[in-house]
Structures are given as structure tokens and as C-alpha cells.
N, C-alpha and C positions, 0 to 999 in steps of 0.2 A: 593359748589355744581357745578358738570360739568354744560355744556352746553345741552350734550345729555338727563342727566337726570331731569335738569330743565322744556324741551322737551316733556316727557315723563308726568312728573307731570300734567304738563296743560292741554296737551292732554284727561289725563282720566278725569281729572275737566269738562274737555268740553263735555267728551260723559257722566258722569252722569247727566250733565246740561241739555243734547238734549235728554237726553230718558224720555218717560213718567213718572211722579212723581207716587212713589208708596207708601203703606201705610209705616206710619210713623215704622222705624226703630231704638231704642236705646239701643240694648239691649246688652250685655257683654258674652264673652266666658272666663273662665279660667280652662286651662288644662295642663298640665304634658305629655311627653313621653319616656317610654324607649326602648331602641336601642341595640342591639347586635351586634357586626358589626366587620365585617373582612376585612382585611387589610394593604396594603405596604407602607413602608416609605420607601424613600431617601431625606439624607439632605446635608446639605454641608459638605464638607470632608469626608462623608461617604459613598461613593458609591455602597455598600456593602447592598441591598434591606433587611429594619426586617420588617417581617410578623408576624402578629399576630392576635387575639380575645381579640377585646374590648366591655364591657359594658358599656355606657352612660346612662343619662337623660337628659333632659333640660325642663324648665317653659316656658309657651306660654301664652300670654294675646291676645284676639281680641276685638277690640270699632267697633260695627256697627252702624254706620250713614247713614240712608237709604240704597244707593248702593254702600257706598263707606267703606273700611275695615282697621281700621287701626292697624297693627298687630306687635307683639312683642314677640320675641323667643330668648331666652339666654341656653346657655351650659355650666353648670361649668366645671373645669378644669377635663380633662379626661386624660390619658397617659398610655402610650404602651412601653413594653422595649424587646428588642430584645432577640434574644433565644441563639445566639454567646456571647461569653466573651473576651473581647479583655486586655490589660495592664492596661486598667482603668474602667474594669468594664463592665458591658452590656453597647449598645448603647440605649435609649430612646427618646421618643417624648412626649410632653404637649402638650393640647393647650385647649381655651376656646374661644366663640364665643357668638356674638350680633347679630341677624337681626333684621332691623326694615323696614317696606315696609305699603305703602298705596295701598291700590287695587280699583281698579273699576267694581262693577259689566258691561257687555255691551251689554245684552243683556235682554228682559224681563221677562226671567224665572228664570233669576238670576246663569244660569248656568255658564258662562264662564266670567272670570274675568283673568284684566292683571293692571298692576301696577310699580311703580317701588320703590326705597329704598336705607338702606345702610347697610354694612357690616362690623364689627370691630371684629376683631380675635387678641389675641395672641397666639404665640407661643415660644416653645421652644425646643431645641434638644443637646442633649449631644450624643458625642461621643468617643463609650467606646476603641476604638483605640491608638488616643493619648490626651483623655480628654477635648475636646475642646468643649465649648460650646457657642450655640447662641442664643439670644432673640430677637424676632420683635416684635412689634404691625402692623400687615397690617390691611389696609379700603380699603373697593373697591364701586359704588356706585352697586346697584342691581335692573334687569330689569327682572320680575316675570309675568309668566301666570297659570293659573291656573282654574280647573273646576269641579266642582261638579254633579255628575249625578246618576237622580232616579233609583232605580232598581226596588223594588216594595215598597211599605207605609214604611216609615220610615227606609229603606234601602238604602243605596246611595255607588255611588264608584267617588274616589275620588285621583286627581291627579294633581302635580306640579311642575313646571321647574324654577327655580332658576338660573339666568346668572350674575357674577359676572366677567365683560370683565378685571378689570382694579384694582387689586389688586397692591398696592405699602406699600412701608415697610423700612425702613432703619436696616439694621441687625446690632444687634450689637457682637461682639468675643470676648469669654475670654478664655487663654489657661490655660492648666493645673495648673496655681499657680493662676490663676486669675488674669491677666496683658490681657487687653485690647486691640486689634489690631483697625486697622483702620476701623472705620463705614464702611457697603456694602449696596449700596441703590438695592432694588431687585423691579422686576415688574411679574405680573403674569395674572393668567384668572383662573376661576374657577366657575364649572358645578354642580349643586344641583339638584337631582331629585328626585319624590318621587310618588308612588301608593297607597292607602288603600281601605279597604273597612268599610264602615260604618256602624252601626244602632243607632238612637234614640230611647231614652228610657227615656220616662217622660220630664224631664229638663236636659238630660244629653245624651252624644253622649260617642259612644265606637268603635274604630278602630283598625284594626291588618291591617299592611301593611311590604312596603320594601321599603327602602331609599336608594340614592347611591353619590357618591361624586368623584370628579375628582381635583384635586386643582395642579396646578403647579406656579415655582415660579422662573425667571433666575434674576444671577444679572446683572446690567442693565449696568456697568461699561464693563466687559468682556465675557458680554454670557454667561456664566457657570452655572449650575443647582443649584439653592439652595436647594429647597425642591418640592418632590414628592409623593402627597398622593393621594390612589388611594385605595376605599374600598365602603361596600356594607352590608347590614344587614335586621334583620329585626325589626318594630316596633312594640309597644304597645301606644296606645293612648287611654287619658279619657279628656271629657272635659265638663265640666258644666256651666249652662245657667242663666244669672239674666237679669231680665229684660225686654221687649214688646216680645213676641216669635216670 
């Protein structure tokens, strides 16, 4: 664990610590959302931008502990393949993704919360030019704000920024027969954002929004762009309630 995000941790410990105790909070979120989402790739040796329309999902768990949030969001493997055909086929992308973050509320209405976490992705990219492909696992640590706000009884809108400064990753190449080039360590920064709008209903919340994503990725040896992802959609969210309301 960095420095900055160790920083970060304590920090919100300390402002849930110093704001007024509020009614006891244990209660559980578990919800689902899916995602349509449009979007460019660039990877390595590919410089050749695919656009495309992806569908997604991913599973969300939240733990509330009084003011403090601990939350957990996984993507399975989703992939996009380019609409060009090159000597080895379409070019394509994978890839799947982890957050996990602790939030603090910091204020007394519980509206605005900041936090921080981590980040674990793989990915993968084939390119259908001269067959080459690559696999990473990047982690990066993640510094999150975020806030919720009324609109009228049981309406709320709902909004989140996601900074992810410090993405690293060791590439690995395999060329067309599957012969392995030398490891490429890469480093990157990458932007998560997100808007919805809410309603509760009963023990259960239901959201339509838009998410967007910015992910870049150089390798760190010679500068050169690994991967550029850059896309934008919209969501569907369900989430349901166990536990003190």
C-alpha cells in the first residue's frame, strides 16, 4: 500500500471519528448493473483506433458501518473486436475488472463521501495485423468521491469520480506462433465517472444513469502507448437492502 493511500485511509477514519455518532448503521446493499457502452481502443502495435458497442454487467456489494462504506464492484470478462480484418483476423480487446474502496461519509446528512481503494484489471489484446498478442494484470491504488442528493421522498441523484493516478502492469507478448518476446513493464492513470438518478422502493433502489472511462497506459522502458481506452454508455442499476435501514 502506497504512502498517499495509506494517507488517504486515515484520514477518512479520522473524520468519521470527529463527526457526531449517528444511529447505528449495519445494513447490506447487493446489486447488479448493466452498461452499454461505446467505445475506442488502441493497443500496442495496433495503432489503428477499433470502435465499437459493448454490452456489460458487473456485481456490486456495499457493508455500511455507520458512516463508513465498504464497497465492492467486479466486471466479468467483456470484449470488443474491431470491424477491419487484417492477415490474422479482426483486432480485439478483453478485459475484466476489481474495485474495492472504503468510503467515508463527511458530512451530517450523509450526503457527500470521499474515500480511497484498489484497483485490479486484466486485460488482453490481439492484433489482427500481424497476430500478436498481449496480456497484463494492472493495479492501481484508487482515490473516490462521491455524493448522493435528495430530490424529492425517496428520489435522489447520484454521482461519482473514480481516480485511479498510478496504474502499473508488466505486459506480456506472444507472437503469431506463440513465442514470447521480452516482458514490457507499462505505467498509466485512469478517470472513472459516473451520474444516475435514483428511486427507492420498499427495500430496493433502482437507477438509470451514464458512466464514462478514460484509461491510458505508456510503457515505461520507451514512452510508447500501450493501450487507449476511451468510452461512455449508459446504465441500468438494481440494488437491494438487508438489514437496519
Amino acid at each position: 500500500m502506497t504512502r498517499g493511500l495509506r494517507a488517504v485511509l486515515l484520514a477518512s477514519v479520522f473524520v468519521a471519528l470527529s463527526l457526531r455518532p449517528a444511529a447505528a448503521d449495519t445494513s447490506t446493499d447487493v446489486g447488479a448493473f448493466a452498461a452499454v457502452v461505446a467505445g475506442t481502443h488502441v493497443g500496442f502495435a495496433n495503432p489503428v483506433p477499433d470502435s465499437g458497442v459493448i454490452p456489460g454487467a458487473a456485481l456490486e456489494v456495499t457493508q455500511h458501518l455507520d458512516r463508513v462504506r465498504i464497497h465492492l464492484e467486479g466486471i466479468p470478462t467483456v470484449a470488443a473486436t474491431g470491424s477491419s480484418t487484417g492477415n490474422f483476423g479482426t483486432s480485439s480487446a478483453s478485459l475484466s475488472l476489481l474495485n474495492s474502496s472504503v468510503m467515508v461519509d463527511i458530512d451530517e446528512h450523509r450526503y457527500f463521501r470521499i474515500g480511497a481503494g484498489y484497483q485490479l484489471i486484466n486485460l488482453t489484446n490481439k492484433n489482427g495485423d500481424n497476430g500478436d498478442r498481449n496480456d497484463v494484470r494492472i493495479a492501481s491504488p484508487i482515490y473516490a468521491a462521491a455524493c448522493t442528493l435528495p430530490v424529492r421522498a425517496n428520489h435522489f441523484v447520484e454521482a461519482q469520480l473514480l481516480l485511479e493516478p498510478n496504474l502499473r502492469g508488466n505486459l506480456l507478448v506472444f507472437d503469431y506462433l506463440g513465442v514470447s518476446h521480452p516482458s514490457e513493464p507499462e505505467q498509466g492513470a485512469e478517470v472513472d465517472y459516473s451520474a444516475s438518478y435514483g428511486v427507492n422502493v420498499k427495500r430496493a433502489t433502482y437507477l438509470v444513469g451514464v458512466r464514462g472511462l478514460s484509461y491510458h497506459t505508456k510503457n515505461v522502458n520507451t514512452g510508447g502507448l500501450v493501450d487507449r481506452n476511451i468510452g461512455g454508455g449508459v446504465t441500468l442499476e438494481a440494488r437491494f437492502h438487508f438489514g437496519n435501514p
